[in-house]
C-alpha positions as CSV (number, residue, x, y, z in Angstrom):
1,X,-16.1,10.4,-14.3
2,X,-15.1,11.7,-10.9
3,X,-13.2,8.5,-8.4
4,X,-16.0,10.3,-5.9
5,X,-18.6,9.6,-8.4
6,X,-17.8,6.2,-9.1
7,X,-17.0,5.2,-5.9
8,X,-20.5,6.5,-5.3
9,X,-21.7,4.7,-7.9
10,X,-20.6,1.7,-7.9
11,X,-21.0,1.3,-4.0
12,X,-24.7,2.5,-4.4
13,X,-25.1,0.1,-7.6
14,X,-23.3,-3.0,-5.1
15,X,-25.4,-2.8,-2.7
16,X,-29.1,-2.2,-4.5
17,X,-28.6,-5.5,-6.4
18,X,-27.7,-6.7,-3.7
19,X,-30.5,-5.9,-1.3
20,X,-33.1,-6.7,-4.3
21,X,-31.2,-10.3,-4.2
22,X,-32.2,-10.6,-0.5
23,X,-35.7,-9.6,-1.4
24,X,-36.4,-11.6,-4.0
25,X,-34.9,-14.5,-2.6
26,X,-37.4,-14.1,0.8
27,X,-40.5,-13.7,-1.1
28,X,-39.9,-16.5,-3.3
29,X,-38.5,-19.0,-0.4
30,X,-42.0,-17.6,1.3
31,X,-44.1,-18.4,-2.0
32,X,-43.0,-21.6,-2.3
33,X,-43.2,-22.8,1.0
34,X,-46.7,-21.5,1.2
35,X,-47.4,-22.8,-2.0
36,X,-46.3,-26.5,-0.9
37,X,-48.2,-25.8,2.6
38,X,-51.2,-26.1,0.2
39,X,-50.5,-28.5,-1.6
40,X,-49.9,-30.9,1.2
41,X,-53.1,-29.4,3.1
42,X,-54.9,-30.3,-0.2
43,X,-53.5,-34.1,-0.1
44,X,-54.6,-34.5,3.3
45,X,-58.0,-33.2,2.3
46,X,-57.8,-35.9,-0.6
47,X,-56.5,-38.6,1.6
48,X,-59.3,-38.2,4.4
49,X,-61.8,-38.4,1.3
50,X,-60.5,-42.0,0.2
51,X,-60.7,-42.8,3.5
52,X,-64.6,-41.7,3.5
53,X,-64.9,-42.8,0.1
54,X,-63.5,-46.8,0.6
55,X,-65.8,-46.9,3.9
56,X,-69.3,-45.7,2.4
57,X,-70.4,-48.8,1.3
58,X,-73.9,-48.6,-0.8
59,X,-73.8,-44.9,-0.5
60,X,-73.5,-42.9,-3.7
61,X,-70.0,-41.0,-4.0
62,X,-71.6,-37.4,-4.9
63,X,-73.1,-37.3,-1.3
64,X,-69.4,-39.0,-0.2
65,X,-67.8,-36.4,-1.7
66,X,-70.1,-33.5,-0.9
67,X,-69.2,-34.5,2.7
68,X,-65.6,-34.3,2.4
69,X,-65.1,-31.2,-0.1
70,X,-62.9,-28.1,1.1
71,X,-64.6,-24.9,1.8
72,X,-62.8,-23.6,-0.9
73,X,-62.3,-26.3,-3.3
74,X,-63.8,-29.2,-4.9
75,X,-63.3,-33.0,-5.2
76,X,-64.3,-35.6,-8.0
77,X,-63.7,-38.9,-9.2
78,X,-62.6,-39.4,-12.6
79,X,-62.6,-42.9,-14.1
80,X,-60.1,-44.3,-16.7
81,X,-61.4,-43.3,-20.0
82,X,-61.2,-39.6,-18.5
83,X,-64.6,-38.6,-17.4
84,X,-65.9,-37.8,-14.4
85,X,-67.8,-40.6,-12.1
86,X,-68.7,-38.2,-9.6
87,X,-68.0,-34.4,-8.4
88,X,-68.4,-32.0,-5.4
89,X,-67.7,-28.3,-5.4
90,X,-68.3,-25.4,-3.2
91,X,-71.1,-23.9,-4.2
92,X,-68.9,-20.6,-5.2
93,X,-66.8,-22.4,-6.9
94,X,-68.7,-24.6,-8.7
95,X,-67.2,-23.0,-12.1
96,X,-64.3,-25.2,-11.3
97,X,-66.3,-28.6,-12.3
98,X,-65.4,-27.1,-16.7
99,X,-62.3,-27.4,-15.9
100,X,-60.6,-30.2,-18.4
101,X,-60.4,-33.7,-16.6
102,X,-57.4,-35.6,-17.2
103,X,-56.6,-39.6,-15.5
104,X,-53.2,-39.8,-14.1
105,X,-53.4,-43.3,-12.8
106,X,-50.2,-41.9,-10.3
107,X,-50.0,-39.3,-7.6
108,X,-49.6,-36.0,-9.0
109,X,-49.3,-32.7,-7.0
110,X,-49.5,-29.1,-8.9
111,X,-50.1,-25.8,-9.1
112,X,-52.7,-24.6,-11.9
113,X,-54.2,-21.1,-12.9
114,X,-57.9,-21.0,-13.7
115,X,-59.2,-17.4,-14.5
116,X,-56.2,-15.7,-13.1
117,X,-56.5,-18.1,-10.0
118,X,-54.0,-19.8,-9.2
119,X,-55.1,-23.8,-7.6
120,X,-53.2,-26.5,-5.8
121,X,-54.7,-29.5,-7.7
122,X,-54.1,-33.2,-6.1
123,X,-54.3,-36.2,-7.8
124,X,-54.1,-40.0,-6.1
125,X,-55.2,-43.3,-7.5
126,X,-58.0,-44.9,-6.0
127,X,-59.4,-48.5,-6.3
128,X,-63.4,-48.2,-5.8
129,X,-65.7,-50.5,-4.1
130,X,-67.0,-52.1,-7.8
131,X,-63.1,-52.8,-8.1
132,X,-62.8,-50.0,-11.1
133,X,-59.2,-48.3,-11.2
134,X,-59.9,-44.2,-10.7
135,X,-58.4,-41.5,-9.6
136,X,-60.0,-39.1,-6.7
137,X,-59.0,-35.6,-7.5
138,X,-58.9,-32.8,-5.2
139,X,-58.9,-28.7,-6.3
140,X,-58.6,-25.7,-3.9
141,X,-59.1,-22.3,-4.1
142,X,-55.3,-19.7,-3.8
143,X,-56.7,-16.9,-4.0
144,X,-56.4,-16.3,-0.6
145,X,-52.4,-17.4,-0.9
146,X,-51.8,-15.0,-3.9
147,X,-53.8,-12.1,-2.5
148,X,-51.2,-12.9,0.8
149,X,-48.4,-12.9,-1.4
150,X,-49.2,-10.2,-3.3
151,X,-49.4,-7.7,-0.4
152,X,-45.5,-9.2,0.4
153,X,-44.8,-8.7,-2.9
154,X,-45.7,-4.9,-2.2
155,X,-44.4,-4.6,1.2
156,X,-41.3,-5.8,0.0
157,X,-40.7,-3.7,-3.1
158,X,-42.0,-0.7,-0.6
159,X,-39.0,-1.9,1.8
160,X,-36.6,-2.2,-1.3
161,X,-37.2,1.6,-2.4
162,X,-37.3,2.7,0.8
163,X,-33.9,1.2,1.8
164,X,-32.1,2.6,-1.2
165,X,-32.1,6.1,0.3
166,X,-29.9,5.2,3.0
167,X,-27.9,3.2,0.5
168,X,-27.5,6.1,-1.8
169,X,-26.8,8.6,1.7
170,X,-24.0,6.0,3.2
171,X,-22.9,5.3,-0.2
172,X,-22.0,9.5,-0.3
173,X,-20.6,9.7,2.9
174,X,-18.5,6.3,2.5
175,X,-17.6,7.9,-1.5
176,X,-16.7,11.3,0.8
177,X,-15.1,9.5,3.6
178,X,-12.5,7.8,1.4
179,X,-12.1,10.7,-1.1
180,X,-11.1,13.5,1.7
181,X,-7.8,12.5,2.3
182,X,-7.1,12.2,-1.7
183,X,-8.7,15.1,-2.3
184,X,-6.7,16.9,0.5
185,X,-3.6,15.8,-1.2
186,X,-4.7,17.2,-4.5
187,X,-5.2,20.7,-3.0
188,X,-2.1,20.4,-0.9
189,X,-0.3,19.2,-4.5
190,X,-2.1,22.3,-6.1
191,X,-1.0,24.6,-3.5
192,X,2.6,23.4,-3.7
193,X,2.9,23.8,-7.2
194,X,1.2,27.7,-7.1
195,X,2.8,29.0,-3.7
196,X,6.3,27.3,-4.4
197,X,6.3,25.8,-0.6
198,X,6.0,22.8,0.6
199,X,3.4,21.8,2.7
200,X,1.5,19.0,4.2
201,X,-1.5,17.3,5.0
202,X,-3.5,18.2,8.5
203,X,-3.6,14.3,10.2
204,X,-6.8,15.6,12.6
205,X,-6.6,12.1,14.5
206,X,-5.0,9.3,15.0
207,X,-5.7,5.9,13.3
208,X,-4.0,2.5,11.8
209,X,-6.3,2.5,8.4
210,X,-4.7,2.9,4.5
211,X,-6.3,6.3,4.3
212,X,-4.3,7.7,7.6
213,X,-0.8,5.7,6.7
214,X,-1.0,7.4,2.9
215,X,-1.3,11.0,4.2
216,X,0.7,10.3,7.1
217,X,3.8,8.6,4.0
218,X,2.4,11.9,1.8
219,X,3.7,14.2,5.0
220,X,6.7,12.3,5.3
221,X,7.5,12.6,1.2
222,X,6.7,16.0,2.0
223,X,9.4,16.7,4.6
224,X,11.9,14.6,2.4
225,X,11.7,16.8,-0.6
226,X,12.1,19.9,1.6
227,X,14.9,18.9,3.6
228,X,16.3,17.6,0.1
229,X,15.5,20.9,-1.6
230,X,17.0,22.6,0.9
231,X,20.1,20.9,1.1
232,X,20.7,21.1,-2.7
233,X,19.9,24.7,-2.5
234,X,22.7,25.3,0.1
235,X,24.8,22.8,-2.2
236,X,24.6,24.8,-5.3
237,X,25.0,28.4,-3.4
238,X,28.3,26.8,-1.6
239,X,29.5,25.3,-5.0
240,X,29.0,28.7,-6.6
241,X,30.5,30.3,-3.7
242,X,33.5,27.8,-4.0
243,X,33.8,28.5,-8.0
244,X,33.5,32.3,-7.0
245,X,36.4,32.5,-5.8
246,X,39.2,31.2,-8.2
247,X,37.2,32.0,-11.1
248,X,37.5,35.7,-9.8
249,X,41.0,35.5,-8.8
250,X,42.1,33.6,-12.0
251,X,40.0,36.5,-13.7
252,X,41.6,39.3,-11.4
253,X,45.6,37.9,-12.4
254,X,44.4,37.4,-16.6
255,X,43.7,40.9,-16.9
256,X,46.9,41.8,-14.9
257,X,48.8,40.0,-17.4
258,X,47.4,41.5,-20.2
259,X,48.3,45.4,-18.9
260,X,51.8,44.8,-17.6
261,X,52.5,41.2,-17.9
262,X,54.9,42.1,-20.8
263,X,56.8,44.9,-18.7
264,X,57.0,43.3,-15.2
265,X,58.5,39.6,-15.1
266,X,58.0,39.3,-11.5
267,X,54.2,40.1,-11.7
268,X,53.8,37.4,-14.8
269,X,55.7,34.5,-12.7
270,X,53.1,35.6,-9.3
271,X,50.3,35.7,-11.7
272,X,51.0,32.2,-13.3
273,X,51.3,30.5,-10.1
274,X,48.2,32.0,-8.6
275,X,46.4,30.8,-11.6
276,X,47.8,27.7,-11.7
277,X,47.1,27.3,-7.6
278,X,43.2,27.9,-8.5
279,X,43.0,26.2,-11.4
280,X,44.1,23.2,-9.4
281,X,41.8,24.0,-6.4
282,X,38.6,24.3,-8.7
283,X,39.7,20.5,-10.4
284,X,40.1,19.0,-7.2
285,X,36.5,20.8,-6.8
286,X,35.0,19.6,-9.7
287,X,36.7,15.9,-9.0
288,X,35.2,15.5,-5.7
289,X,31.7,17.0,-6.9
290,X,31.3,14.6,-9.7
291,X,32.7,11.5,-7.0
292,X,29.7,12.7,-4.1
293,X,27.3,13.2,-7.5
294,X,28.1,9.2,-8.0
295,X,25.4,6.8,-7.1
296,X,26.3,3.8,-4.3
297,X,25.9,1.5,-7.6
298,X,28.1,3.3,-9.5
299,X,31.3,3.0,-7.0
300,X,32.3,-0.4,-8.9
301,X,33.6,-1.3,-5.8
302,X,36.0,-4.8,-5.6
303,X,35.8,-6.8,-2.3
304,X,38.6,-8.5,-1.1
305,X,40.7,-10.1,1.3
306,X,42.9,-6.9,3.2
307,X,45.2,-7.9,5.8
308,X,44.6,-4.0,7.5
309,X,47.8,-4.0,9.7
310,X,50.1,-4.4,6.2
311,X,48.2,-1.9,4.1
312,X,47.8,0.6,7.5
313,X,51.9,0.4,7.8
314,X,52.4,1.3,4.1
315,X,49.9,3.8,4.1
316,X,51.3,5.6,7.0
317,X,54.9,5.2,5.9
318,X,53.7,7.1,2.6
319,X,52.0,9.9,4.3
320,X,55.4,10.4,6.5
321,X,57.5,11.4,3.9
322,X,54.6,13.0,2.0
323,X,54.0,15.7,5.1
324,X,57.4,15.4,7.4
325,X,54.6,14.5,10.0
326,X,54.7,12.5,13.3
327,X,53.0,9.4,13.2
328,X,52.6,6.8,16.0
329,X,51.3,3.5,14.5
330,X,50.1,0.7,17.7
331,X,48.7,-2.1,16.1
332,X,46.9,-4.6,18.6
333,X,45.4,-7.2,16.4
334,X,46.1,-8.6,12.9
335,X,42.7,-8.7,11.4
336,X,41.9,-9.7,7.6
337,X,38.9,-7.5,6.2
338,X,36.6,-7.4,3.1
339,X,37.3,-4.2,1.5
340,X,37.8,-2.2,-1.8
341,X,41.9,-1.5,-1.0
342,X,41.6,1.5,-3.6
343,X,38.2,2.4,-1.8
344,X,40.0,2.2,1.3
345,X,43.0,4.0,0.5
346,X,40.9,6.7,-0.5
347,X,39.1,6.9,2.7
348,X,42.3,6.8,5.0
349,X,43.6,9.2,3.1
350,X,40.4,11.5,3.7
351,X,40.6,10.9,7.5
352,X,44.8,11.4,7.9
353,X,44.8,14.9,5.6
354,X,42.2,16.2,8.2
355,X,43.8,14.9,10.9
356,X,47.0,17.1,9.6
357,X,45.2,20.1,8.4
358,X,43.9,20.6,12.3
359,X,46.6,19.4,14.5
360,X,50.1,20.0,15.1
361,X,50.9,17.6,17.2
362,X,51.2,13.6,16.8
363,X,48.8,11.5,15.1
364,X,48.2,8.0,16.3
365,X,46.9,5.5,14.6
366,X,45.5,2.4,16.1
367,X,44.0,-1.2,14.6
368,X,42.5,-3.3,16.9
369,X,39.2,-5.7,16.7
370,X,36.0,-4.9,18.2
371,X,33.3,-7.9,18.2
372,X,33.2,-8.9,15.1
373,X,34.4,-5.6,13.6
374,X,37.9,-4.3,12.7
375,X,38.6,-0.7,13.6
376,X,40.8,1.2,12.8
377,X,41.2,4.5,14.3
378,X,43.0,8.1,12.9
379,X,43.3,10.5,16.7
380,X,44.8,13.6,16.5
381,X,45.3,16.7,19.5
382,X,44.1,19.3,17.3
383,X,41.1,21.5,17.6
384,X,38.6,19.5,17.7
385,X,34.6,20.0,17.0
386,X,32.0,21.5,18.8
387,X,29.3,19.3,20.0
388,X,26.6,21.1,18.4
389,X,28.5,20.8,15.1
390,X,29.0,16.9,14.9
391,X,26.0,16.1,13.5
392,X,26.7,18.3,10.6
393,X,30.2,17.5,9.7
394,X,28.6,15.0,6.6
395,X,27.3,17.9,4.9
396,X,28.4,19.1,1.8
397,X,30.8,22.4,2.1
398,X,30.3,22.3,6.1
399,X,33.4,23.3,7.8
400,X,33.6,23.9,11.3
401,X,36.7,25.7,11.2
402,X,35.6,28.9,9.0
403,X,38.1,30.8,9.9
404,X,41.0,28.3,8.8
405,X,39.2,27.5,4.8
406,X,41.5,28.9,2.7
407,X,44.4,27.9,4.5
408,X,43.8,25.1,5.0
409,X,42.4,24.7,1.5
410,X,39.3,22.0,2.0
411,X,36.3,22.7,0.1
412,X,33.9,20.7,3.2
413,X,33.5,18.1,1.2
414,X,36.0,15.6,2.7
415,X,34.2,14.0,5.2
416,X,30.7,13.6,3.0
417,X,33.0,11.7,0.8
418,X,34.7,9.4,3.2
419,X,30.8,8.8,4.1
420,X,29.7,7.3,0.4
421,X,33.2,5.7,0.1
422,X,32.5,3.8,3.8
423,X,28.6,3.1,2.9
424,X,29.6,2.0,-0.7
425,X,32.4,-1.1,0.6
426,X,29.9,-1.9,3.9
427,X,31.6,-0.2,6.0
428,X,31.2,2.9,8.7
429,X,32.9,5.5,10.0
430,X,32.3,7.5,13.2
431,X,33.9,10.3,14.6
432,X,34.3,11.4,18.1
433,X,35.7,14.8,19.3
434,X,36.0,17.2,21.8
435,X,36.4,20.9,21.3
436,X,40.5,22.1,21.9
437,X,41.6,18.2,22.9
438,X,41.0,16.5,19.3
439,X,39.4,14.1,17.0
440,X,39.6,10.0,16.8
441,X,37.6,9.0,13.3
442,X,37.2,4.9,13.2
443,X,36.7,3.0,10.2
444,X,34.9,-0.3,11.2
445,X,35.5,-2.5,8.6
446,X,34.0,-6.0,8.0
447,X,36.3,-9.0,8.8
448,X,36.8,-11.8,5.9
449,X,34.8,-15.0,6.8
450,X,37.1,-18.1,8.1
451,X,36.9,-20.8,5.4
């Protein structure tokens, strides 16, 4: 079964039994408190009769009685052993004086069917003027009560079938109401999966309810994926691109070697070295593919206790000789951060190679403490980065240099690493530039708690 059709269901279903609760409960709170109405109208009849009864001295209790009996009852005395002493009835409902006679000797107040009739019946012990024990007995007529009740019987069952056809309508449109949005999903899911293209629910209006947040997260999931898809659509055509090209050139210097490798020397050392220069290229490739491919949980990364200054001077000393490259080192505090030192080593490195790859100039290198932050910052006077282009320098195989990629040799996949490297050890990294006057990246690092 349908959600729709059980919601319609089970709604319609809820709210029948429920209203058929309601009804029954009225019409039998308003039977029995008519019911007692009579009986207590009864006992007072009964009462006033004991009353007449206990003053008629010398004057026999049929014409006592006959002067006291309700229009639509009757009253009669019935002695110990059980029979009757004396009786008065309504002359219509005379039939009543067959009915069995019982002696109570206690007050008794019921509700007895004669005929189909129902009758409230009172009973009430009564000492007569001779001194015998007796009970006075009063009997009247319902049939006015259950002919009453009967018609609110009808009226209400009328009521009950009536109501369940807007129960049954609001039931639909409440079934409809909550379904659109889920069914709108489904056909938005269906045309997804046929047209190839993502798309996303209309939101007519604006609301706080479940049903508007769920499209409205659907939409969002909806942008994600695309943005997501596209992005690992421009990854694997710039990875392919990347491969491309030493593949083809590794290719291009193979089948050199094989026509006159043997008879030129020269050409089989060039063509050995440009092999070996892209075969290197596409493992450094590969290695930093699988390191971005790595999930923040999968880093393993060790915190601990880095005094920044000491690892910064070694770090720069090491780059020196490795590049025959000006460095200025100022170091204004001596702060003591939680990092991963390989982690971090990695990520310095990251930030120093581009900060040689697009300058010529000096690089400085400052560590200073900013709140309750250590920074360390990489400036160079290089090229610099377009405003427009900042926002995009964490992509995968973004370069904003285009011009300078193969000499330079990146792949555009530095900076995107340094990101998961900083995020994975707690830490940031920010980078501000301005186009021909140079770059300053900060790493903001955590400093260790004071025991």
């Amino acid at each position: 079964m349908k959600l729709r059709h059980r919601v319609n269901l089970y709604t319609a279903a809820m709210f029948i039994v429920l209203l058929v609760i309601i009804t029954f409960s009225i019409y039998s709170v308003f039977s029995r408190t008519m019911m007692n109405n009579e009986l207590e109208r009864m006992a007072g009849e009964a009462l006033q009769a004991i009353d007449g009864v206990n003053k008629a001295d010398g004057i026999p209790l049929d014409d006592v009685l006959r002067s006291y009996v309700p229009v639509n009852g009757m009253l009669q005395i019935v002695k110990a052993d059980g029979k009757p002493r004396a009786a008065a009835a309504n002359p219509d409902l005379y039939s009543l004086r067959s009915l069995p006679v019982d002696f109570y000797q206690k007050e008794v107040r019921e509700i007895k069917e004669h005929n189909g009739t129902p009758y409230a019946f009172v009973s009430i012990p009564i000492i007569l003027n001779d001194g015998e024990m007796a009970d006075l007995q009063a009997t009247g007529s319902l049939a006015h009560t259950a002919d009453m009740l009967r018609s609110l019987r009808l009226v209400l069952i009328i009521i009950t079938v009536l109501a369940t056809i807007p129960v049954l309508l609001s039931s639909a449109l409440l079934s409809n109401f909550i379904i659109r949005p889920i069914a709108s999903m489904i056909n938005t899911m269906k045309e997804i999966r046929e047209s190839g293209q993502f798309k996303q629910i209309p939101l007519p209006k604006k609301s706080k309810d479940e049903l508007y947040q769920m499209a409205e997260t659907f939409n969002k999931m909806m942008h994600l994926l695309k943005v997501n898809y596209e992005k690992q659509g421009q990854f694997i055509s710039n990875a392919s691109h990347e491969l491309k090209t030493p593949l083809t050139v590794i290719e291009s210097y193979a089948s050199l070697l094989q026509r006159r490798g043997r008879q030129q020397p020269e050409l089989f050392d060039e063509a050995v070295e440009a092999i070996h220069s892209e075969a290197i290229r596409m493992k450094d490739l590969t290695q930093q593919l699988l390191q971005l491919a790595k999930h923040e949980d999968q880093w393993q990364v060790a915190l601990e206790n880095v005094n920044l200054a000491a690892i910064a001077e070694e770090l720069v000393r090491s780059f020196q000789k490795a590049y025959n490259r000006q460095i200025e080192l100022n170091i204004v505090d001596q702060p003591i951060v939680r990092a991963d030192q390989q982690k971090f080593r990695q990520l310095f490195y990251i930030l120093m190679d581009n900060a040689r790859k697009y300058s010529e100039d000096v690089i400085n290198v400052n560590i200073k403490m900013v709140s309750e932050h250590a920074v360390i910052e990489i400036a160079d006077r290089g090229i610099g980065i377009p405003a427009g282009d900042l926002e995009k320098i964490y992509d995968r195989f973004y370069r904003v240099d285009k011009a300078r990629t193969r000499k330079t040799g990146g792949f555009g996949l530095g900076l995107s690493l340094a990101k998961e490297i900083a995020e994975a050890m707690g830490s940031d990294i920010q980078i501000e530039s301005v186009e021909s006057e140079g770059t300053t990246a900060k790493i903001i690092l955590p400093l260790a708690p004071s025991y």
